[in-house]
Short mmCIF file of the C-alpha atoms (twelve columns), coordinates in Angstrom:
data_MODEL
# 
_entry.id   MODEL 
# 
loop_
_atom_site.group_PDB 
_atom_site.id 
_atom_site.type_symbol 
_atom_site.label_atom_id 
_atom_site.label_alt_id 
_atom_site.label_comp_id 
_atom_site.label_asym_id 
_atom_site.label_seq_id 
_atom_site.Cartn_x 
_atom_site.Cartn_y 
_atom_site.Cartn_z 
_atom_site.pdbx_PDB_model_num 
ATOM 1  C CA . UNK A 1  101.329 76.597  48.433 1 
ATOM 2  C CA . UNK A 2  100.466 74.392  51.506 1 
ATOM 3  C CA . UNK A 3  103.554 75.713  53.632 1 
ATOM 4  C CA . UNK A 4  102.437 79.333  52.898 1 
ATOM 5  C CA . UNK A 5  99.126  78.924  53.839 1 
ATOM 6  C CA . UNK A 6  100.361 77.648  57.032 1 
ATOM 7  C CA . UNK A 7  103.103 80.309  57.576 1 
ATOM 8  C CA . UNK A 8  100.636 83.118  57.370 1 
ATOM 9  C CA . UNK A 9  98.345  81.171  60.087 1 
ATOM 10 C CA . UNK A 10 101.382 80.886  62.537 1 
ATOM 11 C CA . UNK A 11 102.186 84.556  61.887 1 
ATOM 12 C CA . UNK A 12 98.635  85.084  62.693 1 
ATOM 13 C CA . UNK A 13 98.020  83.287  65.728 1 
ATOM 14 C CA . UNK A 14 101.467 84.863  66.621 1 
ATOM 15 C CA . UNK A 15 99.737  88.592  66.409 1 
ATOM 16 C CA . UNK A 16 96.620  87.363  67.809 1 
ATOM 17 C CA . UNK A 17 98.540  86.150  70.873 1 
ATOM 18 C CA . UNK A 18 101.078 89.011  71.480 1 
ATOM 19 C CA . UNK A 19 98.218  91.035  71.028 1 
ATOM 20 C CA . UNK A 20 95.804  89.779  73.403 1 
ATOM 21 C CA . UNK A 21 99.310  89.695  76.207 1 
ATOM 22 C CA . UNK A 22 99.706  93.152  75.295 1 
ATOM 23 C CA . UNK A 23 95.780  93.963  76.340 1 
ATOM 24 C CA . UNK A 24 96.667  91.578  79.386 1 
ATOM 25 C CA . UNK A 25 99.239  94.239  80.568 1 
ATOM 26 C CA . UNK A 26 96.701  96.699  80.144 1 
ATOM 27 C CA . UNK A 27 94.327  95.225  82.012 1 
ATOM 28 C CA . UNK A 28 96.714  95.288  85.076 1 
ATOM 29 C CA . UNK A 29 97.827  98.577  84.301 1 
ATOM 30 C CA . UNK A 30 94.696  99.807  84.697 1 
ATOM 31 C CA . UNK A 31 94.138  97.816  87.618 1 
ATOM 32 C CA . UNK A 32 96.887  99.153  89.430 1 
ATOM 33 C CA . UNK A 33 95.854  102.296 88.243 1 
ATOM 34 C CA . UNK A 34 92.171  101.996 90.341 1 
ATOM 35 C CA . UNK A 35 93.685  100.707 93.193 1 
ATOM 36 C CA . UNK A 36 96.163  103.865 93.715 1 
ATOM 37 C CA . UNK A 37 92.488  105.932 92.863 1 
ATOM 38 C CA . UNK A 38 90.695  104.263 95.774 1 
ATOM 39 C CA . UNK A 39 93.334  105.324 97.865 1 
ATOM 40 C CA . UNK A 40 93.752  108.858 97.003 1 
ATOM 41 C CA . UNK A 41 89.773  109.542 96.025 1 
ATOM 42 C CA . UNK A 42 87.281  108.536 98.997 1 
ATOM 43 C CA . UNK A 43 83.477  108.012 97.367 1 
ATOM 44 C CA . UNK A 44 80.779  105.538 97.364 1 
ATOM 45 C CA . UNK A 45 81.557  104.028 94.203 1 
ATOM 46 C CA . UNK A 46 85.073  103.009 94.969 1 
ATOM 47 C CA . UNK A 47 84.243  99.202  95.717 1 
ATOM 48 C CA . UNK A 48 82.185  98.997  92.475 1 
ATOM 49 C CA . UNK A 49 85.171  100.160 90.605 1 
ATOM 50 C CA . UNK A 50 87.082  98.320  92.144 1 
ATOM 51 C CA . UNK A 51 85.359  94.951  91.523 1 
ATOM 52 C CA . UNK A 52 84.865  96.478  87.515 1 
ATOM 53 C CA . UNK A 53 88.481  96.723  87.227 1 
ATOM 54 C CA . UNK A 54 89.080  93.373  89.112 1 
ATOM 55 C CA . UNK A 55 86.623  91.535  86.619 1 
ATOM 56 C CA . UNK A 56 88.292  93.648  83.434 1 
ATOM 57 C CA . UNK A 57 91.647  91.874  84.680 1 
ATOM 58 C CA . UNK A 58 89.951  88.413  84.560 1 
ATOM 59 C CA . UNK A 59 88.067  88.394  81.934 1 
ATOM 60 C CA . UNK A 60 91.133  89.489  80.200 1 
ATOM 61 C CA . UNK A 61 93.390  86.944  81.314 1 
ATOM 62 C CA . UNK A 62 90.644  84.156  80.926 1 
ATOM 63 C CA . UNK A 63 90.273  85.226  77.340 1 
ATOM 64 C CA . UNK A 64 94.035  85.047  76.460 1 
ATOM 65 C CA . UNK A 65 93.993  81.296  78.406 1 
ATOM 66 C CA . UNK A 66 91.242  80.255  75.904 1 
ATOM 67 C CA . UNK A 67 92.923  82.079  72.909 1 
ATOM 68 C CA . UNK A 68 95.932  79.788  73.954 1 
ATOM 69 C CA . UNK A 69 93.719  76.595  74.361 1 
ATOM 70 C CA . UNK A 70 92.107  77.358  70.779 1 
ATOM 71 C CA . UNK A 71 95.046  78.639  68.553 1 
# 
């Protein structure tokens, strides 16, 4: 019973880390997808955005780091 209960928690962890990579990817998607916005669209805003989308990256990356450190 032991080595099931600790099969489904590797599985988990497994999903839980693929998972947060996947929003990773995302994160620089949409990145990359401001940055080619900035360029094209002139405004006021566009260093705000830019820093939002800068900080979504991090935050995103820091988060899978300490998903890796804890599971």
């Amino acid at each position: 019973m032991n080595e099931i209960n600790s099969a489904v928690l590797i599985v988990g962890k497994t999903i839980a880390l693929l998972s947060l990579s996947v929003y990773l990817l995302f994160a620089y998607i949409v990145l990359k997808q401001v940055s080619m916005m900035t360029r094209i669209v002139s405004g006021n805003l566009n260093p705000y955005i830019k820093l939002l989308s800068r900080l979504h990256f991090l935050l995103a990356g820091l988060v899978l780091l300490l998903a890796f450190v804890v599971l």
